[in-house]
C-alpha positions as CSV (number, residue, x, y, z in Angstrom):
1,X,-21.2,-0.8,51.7
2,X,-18.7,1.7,49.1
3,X,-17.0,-1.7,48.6
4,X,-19.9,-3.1,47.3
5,X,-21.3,-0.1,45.6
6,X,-17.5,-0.1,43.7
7,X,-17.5,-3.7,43.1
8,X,-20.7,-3.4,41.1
9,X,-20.2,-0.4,38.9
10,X,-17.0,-2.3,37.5
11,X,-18.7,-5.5,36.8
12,X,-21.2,-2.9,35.1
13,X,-18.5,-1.3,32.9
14,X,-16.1,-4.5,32.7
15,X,-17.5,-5.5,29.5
16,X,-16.9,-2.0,27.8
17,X,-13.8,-0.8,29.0
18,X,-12.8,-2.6,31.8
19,X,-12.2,-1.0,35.8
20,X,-8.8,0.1,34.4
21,X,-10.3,1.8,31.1
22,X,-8.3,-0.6,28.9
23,X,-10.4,-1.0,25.9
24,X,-12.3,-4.6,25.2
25,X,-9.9,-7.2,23.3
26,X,-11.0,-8.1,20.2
27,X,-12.6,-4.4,19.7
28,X,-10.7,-4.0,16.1
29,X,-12.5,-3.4,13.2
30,X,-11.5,-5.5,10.2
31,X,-11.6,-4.0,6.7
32,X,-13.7,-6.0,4.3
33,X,-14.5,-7.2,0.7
34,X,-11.5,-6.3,-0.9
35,X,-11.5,-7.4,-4.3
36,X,-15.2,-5.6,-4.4
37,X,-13.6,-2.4,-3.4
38,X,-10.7,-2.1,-5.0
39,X,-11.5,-3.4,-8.5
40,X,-10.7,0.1,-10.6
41,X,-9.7,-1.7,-14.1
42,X,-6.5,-1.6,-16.1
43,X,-8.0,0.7,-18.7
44,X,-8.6,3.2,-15.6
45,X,-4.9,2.7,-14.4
46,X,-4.0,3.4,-18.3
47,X,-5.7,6.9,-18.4
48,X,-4.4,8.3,-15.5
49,X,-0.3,7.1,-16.5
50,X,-0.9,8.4,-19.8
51,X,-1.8,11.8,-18.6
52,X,0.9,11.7,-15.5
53,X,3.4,9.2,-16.4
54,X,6.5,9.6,-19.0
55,X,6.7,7.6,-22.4
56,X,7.5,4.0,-21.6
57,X,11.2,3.2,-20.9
58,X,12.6,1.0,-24.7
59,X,16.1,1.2,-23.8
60,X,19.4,2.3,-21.2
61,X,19.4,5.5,-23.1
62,X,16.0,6.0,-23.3
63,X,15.9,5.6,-19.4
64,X,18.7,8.0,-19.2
65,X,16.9,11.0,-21.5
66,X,13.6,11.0,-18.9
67,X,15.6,10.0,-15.9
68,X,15.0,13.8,-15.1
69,X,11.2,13.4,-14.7
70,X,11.7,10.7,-12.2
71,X,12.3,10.9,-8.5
72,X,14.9,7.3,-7.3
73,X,13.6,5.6,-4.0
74,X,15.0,3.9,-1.1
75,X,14.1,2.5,1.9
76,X,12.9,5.4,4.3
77,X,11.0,6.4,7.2
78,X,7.7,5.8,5.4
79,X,7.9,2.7,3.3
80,X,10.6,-0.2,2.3
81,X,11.8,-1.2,-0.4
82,X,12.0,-4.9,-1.4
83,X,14.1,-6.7,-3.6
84,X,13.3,-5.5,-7.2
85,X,14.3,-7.7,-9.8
86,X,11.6,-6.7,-12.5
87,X,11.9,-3.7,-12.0
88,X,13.8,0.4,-11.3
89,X,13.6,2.8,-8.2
90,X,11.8,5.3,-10.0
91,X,8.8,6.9,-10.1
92,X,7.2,10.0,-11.7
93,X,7.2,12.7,-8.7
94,X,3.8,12.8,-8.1
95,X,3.5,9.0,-7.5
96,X,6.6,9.3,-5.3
97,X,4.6,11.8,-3.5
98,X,1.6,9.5,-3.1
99,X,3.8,6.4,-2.0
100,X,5.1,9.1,0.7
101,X,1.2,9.7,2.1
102,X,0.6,6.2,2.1
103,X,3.2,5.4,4.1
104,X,2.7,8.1,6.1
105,X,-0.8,7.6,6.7
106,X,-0.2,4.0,7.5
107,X,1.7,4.6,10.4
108,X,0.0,7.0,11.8
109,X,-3.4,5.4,11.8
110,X,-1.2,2.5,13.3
111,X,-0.4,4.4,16.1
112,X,-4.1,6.1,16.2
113,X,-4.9,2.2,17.0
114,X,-2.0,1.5,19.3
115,X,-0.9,-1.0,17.1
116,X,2.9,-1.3,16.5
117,X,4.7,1.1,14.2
118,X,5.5,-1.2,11.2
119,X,6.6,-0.3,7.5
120,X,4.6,-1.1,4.1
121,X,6.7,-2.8,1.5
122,X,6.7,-1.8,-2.3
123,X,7.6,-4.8,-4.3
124,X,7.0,-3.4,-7.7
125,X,8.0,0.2,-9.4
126,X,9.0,1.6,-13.0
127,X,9.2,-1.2,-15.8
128,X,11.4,-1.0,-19.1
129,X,11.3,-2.6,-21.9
130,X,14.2,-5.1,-20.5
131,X,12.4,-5.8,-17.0
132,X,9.1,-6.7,-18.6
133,X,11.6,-9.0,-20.9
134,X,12.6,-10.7,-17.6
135,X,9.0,-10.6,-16.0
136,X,8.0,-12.7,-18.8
137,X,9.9,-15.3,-18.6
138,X,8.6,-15.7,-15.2
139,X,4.9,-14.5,-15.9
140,X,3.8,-15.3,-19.4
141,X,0.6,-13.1,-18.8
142,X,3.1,-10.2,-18.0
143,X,2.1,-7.0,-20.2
144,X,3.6,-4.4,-21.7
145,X,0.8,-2.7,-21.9
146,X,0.8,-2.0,-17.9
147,X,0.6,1.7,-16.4
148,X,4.0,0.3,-14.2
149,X,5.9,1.5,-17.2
150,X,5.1,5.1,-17.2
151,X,6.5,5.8,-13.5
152,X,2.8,6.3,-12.2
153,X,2.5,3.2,-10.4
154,X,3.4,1.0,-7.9
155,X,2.4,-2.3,-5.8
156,X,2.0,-2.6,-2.0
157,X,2.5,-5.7,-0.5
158,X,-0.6,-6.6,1.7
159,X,0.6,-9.7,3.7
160,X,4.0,-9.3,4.2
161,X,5.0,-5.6,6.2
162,X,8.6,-4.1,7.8
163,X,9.7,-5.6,11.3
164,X,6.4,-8.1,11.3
165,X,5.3,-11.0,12.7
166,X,3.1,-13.1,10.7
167,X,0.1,-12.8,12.9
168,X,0.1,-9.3,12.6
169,X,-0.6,-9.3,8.7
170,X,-4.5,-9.7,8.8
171,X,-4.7,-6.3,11.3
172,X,-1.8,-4.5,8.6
173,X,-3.4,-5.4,5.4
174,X,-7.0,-4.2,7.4
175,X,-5.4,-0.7,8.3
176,X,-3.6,-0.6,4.7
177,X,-7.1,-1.1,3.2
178,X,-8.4,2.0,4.8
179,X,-5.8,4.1,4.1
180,X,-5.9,3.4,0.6
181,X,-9.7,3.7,0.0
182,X,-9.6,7.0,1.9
183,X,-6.7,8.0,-0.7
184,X,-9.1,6.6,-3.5
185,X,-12.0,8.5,-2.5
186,X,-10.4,11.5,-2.5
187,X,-9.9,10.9,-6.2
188,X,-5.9,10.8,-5.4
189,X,-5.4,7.1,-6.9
190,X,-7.1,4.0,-8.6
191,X,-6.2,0.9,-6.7
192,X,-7.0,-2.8,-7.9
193,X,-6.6,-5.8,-5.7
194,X,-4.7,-8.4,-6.6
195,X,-5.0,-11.8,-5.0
196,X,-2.4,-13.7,-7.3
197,X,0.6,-11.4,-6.5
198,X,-0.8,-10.5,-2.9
199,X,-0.3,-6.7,-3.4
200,X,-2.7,-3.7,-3.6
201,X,-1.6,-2.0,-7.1
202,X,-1.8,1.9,-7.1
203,X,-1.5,4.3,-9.9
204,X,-1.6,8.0,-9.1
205,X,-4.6,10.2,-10.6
């Protein structure tokens, strides 16, 4: 009879939690409409790297005058760095700061989820006048006129993350998404999605 009687209150609660309190697969919560959500415009991104950000970058000496108002990155605990070949490890320290609580806040709502601990990847930092020389000749739509080259701003990658697999990336760029609007509503950053270069692009307010 207690057989029974136990044998039907888990077939009651299988469906919610299972007899061993595992939580139901397929439970995860996927961010959407992300080009609706993050869609703050350039001129948005301009203000705030005008007010935060230092004078762009016209030359080596230029770049070595403010090099004191920037903080240098590398790969760390919170975020990694990727190959940067149009741009510097640099940022103003504020932005820094913000890449920091991003990261930070990544992870831990990863573990929150008892997802894996993985690592968001920055692909794009401080711009001078000579990497937006070499960006062009890759991007003829690449602008000057861009809040990268006042140190305010950087870009996240959203489908490519630190030590993951490539079936992981929908669940990462989901978590990302709601770390950064929760950042955004706090008023601590404008964030525009862009498809084309498949990175979330962040400029400190």
């Amino acid at each position: 009879m207690y057989v029974v009687r136990y044998l039907l209150i888990c077939l009651l609660f299988i469906g919610i939690s299972g007899c061993g309190g595992e939580k139901k697969k397929g439970s995860f919560k996927y961010f959407r409409h992300y080009q609706r959500t993050f869609n703050d415009l350039n001129d948005k991104h301009l203000e705030a790297a005008r007010r935060w950000g230092i004078r762009p970058v016209t030359s080596e000496k230029d770049f070595q005058q403010q090099k004191g108002k920037l903080s240098g990155l590398s790969s760390g605990r919170y975020y990694e760095l990727d190959e940067l070949t149009h741009s510097v490890p640099y940022l103003v320290p504020k932005a820094e700061e913000l890449l920091r609580k991003i990261g930070k806040n990544f992870r831990d709502s990863l573990d929150s989820k008892g997802l894996p601990d993985r690592k968001i990847i920055v692909t794009s930092v401080l711009r001078t006048a000579g990497t937006v020389q070499k960006l062009r000749k890759k991007n003829m739509n690449a602008s000057a006129n861009s809040a990268h080259v006042y140190g305010t701003t950087f870009d996240i990658a959203y489908a490519r993350y630190k030590g993951a697999a490539k079936e992981e990336t929908d669940k990462l760029k989901s978590v990302l998404a709601e770390v950064l609007q929760d950042l955004r509503k706090q008023k601590k950053c404008f964030v525009r999605y862009e498809f084309k270069q498949g990175c979330f692009h962040v400029t400190v307010r």
